[in-house]
Backbone bond lengths (Angstrom), bond angles and torsions (degrees), N, CA, C in turn:
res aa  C-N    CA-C-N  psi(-1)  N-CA   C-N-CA  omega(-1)  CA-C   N-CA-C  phi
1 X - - - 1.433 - - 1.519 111.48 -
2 X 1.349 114.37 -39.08 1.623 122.14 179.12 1.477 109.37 -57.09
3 X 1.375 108.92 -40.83 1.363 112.88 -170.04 1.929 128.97 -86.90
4 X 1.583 100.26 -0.47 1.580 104.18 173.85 1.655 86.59 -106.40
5 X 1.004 125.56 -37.84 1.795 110.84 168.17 1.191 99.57 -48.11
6 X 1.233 152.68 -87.25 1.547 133.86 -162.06 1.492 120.40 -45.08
7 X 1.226 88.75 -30.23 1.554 77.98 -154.19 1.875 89.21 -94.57
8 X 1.204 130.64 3.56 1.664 140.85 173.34 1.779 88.76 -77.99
9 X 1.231 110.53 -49.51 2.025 116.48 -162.95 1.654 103.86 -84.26
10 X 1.748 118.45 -19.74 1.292 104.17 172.81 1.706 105.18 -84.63
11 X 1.915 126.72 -37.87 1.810 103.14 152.32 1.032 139.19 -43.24
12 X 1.848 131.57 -37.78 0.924 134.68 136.05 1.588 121.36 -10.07
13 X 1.099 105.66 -121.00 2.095 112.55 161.99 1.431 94.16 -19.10
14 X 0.712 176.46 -115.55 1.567 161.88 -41.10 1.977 103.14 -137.48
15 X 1.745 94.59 -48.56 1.476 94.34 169.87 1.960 116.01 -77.55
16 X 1.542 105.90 -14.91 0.906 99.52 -178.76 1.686 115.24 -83.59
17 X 1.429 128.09 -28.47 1.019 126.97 173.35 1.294 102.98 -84.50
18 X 1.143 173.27 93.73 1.311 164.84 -89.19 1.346 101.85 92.14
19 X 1.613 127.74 -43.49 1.546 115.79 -179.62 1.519 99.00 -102.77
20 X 1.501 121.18 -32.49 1.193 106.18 172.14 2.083 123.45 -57.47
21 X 1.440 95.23 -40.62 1.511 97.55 150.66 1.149 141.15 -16.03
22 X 1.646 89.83 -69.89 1.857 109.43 -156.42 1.935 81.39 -89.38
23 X 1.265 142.48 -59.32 1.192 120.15 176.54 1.621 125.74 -29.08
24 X 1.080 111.71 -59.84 1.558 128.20 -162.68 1.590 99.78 -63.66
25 X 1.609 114.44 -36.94 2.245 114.71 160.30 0.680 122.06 -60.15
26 X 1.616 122.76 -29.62 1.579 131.33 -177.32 1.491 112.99 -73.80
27 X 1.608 101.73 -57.02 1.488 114.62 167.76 1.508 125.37 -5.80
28 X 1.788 93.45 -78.79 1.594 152.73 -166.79 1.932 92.81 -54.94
29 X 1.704 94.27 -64.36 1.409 78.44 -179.21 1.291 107.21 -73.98
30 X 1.233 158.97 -47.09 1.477 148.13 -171.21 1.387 98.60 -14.87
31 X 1.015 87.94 -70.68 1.840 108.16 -159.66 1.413 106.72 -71.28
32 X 1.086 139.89 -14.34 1.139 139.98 -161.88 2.158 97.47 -91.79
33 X 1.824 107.28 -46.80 1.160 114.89 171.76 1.850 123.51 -60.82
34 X 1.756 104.67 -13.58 1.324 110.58 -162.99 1.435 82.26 -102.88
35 X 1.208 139.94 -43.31 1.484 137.46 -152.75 1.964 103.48 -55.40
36 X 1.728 108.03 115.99 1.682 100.13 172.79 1.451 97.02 -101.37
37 X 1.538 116.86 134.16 1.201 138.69 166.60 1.897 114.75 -73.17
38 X 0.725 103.36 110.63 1.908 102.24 156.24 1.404 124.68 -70.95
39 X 1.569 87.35 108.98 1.852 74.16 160.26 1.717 108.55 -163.40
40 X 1.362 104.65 158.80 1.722 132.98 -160.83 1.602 85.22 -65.12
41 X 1.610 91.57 172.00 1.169 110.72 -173.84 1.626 105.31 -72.23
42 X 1.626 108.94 -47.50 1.724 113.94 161.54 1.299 126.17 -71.17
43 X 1.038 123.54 4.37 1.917 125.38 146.18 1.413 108.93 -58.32
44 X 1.866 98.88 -67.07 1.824 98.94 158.44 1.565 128.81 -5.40
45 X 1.002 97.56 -60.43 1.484 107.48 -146.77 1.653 97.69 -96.97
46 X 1.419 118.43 -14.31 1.239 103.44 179.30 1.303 100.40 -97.19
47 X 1.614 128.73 -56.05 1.183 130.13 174.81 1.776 134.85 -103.04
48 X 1.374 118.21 97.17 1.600 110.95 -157.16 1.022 115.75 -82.28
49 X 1.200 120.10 116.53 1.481 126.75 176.69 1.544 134.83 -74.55
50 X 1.465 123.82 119.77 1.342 119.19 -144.46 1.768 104.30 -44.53
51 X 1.620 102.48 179.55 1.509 106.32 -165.99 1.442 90.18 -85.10
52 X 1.617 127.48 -13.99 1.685 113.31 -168.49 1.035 95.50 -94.64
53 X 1.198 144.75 24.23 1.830 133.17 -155.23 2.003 97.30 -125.14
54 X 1.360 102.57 92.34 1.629 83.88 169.15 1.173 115.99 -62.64
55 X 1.686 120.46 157.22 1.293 112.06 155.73 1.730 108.50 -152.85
56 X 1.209 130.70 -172.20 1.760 121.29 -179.20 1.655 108.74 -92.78
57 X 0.873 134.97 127.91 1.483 150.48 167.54 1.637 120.29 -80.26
58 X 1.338 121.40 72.07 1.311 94.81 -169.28 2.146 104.63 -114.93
59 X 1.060 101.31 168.81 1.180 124.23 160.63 1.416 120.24 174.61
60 X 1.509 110.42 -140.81 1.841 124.39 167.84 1.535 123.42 -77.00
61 X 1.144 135.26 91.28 1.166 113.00 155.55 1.614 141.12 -11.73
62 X 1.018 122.63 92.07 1.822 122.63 -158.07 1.359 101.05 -50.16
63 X 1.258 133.41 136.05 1.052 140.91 167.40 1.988 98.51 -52.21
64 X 1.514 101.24 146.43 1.518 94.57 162.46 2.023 123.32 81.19
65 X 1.342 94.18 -19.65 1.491 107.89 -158.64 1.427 102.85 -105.01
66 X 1.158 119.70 -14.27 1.524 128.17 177.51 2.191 107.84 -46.02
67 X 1.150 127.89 139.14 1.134 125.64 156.56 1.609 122.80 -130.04
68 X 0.878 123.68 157.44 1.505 110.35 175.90 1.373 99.84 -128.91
69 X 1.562 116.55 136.67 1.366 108.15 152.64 1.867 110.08 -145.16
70 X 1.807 105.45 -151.77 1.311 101.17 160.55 1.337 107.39 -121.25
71 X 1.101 131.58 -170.88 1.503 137.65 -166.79 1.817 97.36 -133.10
72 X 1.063 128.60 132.31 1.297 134.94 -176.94 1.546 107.87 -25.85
73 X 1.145 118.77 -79.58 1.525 104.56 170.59 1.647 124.55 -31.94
74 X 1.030 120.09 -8.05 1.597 112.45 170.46 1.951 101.82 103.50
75 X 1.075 112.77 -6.81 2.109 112.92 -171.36 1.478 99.02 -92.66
76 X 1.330 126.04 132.25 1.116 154.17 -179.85 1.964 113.57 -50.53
77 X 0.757 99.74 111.03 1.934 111.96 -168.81 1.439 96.63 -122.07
78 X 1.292 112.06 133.21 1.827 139.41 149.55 0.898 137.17 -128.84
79 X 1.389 124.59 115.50 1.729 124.02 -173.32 1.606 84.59 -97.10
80 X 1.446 94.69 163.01 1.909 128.44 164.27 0.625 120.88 -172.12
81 X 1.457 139.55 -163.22 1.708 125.56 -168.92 1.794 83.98 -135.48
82 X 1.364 94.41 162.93 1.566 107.68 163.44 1.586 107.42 -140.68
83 X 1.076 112.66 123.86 1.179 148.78 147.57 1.468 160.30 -101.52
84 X 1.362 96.79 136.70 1.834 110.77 -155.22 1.832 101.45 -81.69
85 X 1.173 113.00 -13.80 1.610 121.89 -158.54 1.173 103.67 93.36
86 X 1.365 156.05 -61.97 1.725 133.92 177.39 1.604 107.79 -83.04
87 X 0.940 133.87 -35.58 1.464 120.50 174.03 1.537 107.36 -134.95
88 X 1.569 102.19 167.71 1.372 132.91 -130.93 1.515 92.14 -123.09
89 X 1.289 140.40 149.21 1.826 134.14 132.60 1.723 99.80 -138.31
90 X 1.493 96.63 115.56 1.528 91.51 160.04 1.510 127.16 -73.79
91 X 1.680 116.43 147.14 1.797 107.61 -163.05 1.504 83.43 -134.70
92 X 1.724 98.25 157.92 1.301 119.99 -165.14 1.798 87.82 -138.02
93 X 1.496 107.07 103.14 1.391 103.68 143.67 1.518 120.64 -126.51
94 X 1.582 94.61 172.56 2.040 109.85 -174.03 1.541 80.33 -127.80
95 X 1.552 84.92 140.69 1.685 123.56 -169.06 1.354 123.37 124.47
96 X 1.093 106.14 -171.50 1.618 120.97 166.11 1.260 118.61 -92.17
97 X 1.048 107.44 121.12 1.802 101.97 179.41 1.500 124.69 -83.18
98 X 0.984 126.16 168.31 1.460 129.52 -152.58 2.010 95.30 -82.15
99 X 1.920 87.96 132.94 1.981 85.61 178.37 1.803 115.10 -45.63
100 X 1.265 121.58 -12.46 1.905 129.31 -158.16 1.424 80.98 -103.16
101 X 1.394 148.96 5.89 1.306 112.80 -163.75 1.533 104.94 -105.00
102 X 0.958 114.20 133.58 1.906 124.46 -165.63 1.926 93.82 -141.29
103 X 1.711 98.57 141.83 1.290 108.74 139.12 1.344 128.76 -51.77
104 X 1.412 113.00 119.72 1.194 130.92 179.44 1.472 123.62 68.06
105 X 1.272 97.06 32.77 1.458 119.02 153.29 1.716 97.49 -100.22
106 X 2.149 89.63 164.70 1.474 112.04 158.84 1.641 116.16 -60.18
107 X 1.384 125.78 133.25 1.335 124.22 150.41 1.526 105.31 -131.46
108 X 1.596 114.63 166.44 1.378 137.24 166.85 1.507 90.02 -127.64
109 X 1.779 93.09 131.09 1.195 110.32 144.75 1.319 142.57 -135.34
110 X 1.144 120.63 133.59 1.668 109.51 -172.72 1.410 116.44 -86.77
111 X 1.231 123.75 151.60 1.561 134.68 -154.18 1.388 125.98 -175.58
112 X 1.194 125.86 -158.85 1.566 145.03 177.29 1.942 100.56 -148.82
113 X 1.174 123.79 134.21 1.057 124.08 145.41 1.485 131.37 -69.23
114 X 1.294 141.54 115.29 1.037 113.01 151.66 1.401 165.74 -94.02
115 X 1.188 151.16 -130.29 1.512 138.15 -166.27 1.582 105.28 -85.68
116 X 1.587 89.42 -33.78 1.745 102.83 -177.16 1.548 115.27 -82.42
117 X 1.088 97.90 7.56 2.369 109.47 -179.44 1.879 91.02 68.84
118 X 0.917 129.02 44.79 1.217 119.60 165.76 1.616 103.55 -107.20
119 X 1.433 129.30 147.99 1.807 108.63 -177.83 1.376 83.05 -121.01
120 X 1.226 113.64 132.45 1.858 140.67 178.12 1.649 92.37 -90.47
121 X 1.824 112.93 119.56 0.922 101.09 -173.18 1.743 108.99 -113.13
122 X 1.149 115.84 146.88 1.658 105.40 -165.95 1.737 103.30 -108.78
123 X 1.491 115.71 2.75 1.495 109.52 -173.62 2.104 87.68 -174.66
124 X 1.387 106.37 132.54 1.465 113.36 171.78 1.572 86.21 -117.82
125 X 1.261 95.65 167.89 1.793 122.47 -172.23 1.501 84.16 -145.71
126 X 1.438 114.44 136.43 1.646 120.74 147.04 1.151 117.79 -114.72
127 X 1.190 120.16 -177.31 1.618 131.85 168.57 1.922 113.82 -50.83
128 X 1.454 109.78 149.66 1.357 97.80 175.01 1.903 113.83 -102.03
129 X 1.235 86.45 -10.78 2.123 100.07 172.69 1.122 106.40 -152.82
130 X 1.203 123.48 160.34 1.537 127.88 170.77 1.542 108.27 -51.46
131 X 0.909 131.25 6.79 1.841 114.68 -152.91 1.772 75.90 -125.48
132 X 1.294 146.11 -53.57 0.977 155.31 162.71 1.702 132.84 1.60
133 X 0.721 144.78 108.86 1.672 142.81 -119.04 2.060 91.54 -165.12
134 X 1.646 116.30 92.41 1.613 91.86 153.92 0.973 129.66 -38.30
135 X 1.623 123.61 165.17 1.641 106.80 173.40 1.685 104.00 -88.72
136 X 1.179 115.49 -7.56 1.838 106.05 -171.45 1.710 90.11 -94.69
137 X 1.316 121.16 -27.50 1.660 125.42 -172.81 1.961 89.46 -51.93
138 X 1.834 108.48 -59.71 1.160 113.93 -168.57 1.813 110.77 -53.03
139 X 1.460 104.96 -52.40 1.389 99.51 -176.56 1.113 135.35 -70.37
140 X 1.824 113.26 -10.47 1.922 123.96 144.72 1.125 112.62 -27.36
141 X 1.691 97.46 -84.81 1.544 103.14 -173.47 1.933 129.02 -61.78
142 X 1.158 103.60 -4.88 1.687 98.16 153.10 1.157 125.53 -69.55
143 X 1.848 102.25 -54.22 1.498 104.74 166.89 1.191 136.87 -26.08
144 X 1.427 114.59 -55.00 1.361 140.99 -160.18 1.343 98.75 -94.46
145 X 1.387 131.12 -18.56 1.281 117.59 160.24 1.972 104.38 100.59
146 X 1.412 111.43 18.95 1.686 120.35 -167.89 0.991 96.02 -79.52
147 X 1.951 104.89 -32.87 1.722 95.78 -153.66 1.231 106.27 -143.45
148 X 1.644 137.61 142.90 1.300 134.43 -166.83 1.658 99.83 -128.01
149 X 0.963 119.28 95.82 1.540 120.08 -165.82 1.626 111.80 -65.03
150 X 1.086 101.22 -4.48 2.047 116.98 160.38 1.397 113.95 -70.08
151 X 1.248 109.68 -26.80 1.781 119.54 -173.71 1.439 101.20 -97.54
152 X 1.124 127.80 -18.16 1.565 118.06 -176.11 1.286 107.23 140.61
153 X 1.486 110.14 -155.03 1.483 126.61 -158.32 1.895 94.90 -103.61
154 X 1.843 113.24 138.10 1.138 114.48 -129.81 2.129 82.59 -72.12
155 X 1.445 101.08 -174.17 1.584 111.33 176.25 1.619 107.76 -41.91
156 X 1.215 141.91 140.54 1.169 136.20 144.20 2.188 123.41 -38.08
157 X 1.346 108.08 124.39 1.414 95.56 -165.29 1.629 123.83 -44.14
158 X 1.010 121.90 -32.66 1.579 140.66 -171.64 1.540 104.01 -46.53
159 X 1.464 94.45 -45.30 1.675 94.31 -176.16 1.406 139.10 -82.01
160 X 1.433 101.38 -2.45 2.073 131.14 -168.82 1.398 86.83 -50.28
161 X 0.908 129.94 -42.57 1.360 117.48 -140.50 1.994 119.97 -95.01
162 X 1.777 75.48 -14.45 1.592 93.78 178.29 1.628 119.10 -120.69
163 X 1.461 108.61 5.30 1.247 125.27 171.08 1.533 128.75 -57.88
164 X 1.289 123.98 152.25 1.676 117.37 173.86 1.472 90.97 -143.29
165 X 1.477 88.04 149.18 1.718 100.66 -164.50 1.660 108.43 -52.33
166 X 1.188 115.49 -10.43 1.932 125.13 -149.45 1.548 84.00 -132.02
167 X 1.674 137.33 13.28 1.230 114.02 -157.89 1.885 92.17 -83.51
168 X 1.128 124.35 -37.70 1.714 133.98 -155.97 1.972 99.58 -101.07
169 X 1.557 106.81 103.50 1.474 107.04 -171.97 2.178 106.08 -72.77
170 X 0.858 108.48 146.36 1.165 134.04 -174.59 1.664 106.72 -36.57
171 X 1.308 115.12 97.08 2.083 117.45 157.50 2.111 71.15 121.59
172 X 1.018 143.47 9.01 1.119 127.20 158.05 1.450 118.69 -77.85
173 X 1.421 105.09 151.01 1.599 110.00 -164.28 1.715 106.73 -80.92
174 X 1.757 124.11 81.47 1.186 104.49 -154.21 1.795 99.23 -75.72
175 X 1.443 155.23 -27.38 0.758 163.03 61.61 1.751 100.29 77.90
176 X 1.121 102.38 -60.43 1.705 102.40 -137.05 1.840 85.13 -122.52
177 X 1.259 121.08 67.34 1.390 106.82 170.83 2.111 134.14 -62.92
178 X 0.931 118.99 154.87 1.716 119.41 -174.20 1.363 78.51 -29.42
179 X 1.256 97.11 148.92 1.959 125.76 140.95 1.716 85.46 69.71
180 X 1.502 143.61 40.20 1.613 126.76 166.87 1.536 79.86 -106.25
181 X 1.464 111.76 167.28 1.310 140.76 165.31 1.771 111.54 -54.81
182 X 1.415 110.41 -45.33 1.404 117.10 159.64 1.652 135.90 -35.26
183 X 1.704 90.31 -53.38 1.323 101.99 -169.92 1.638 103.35 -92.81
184 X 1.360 138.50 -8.03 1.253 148.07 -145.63 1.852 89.86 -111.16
185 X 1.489 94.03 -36.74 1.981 100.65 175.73 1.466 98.48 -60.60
186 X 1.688 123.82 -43.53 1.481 109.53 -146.53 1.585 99.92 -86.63
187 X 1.644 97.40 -38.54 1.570 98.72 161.61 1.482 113.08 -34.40
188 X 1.052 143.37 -48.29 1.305 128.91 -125.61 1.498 143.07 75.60
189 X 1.487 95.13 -0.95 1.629 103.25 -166.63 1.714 100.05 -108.24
């Protein structure tokens, strides 16, 4: 009798970790399908992320690259490129775009890439002031070497696109280019 009681309480434990198991995979994946990844235009390019996998796209708006149109149904569509300074992804969204959104400003956008490297975007984010910096926009350009937050305040956006990691030599104001309000304070003028 002692011995089908144990061995009734070791199915027990056994069926019970078995659902605690299979919960804790289920969990795991939930979250695993909801989780959006950030990444630069040169994340892109090193590692491609499948076409079903959303994730956030952020960098600079390319100067110049902006288009506007409509899309057969009559709803408002714009491609542009965003860019990290070494690589490029052109994006295609439908909607209205956000009143902050400017060439050569920061944007995030969320999306899907697809097969053709075009990223279909389902939601843009812009800047909320000029002074305004995402935090993954900021941690691109460390990566990539644009910006050394020891040297100052990061490149002005205008220039992402024409930048080289070595372009601004060391105790220069990368931040504060000739003729900005910044650099005109330190001047004195």
């Amino acid at each position: 009798m002692g011995a089908a009681r144990k061995k009734r309480r070791l199915w027990v434990l056994l069926l019970a970790g078995l659902g605690l198991g299979t919960a804790t995979a289920l969990t795991l994946t939930a979250f695993q399908d909801n989780l959006v990844f950030f990444l630069a235009p040169s994340d892109i390019a090193t590692r491609q992320p499948g076409p079903d996998r959303a994730f956030r796209l952020g960098g600079l708006v390319e100067t110049g690259s902006l288009q506007r149109g409509r899309t057969p149904d009559g709803r408002p569509e714009a491609r542009f490129r965003v860019t990290d300074g070494p690589a490029t992804i052109p994006v295609a969204y439908v909607g209205v775009l956000p009143d902050l959104f400017r060439e050569g400003q920061g944007v995030v956008t969320l999306g899907r890439l697809g097969p053709d490297g075009l990223f279909r975007a389902s939601e843009v984010l812009a800047r909320h002031d000029e002074t305004y910096m995402p935090p993954e926009v900021a941690d691109a350009l460390k990566r990539s070497g644009h910006w050394d937050p020891a040297r100052g305040a990061p490149p002005p956006a205008a220039s992402w696109n024409t930048l080289s990691p070595t372009a601004s030599p060391i105790g220069s104001p990368i931040g504060n280019p000739i003729g900005s309000p910044a650099a005109e304070a330190k001047s004195g003028g």
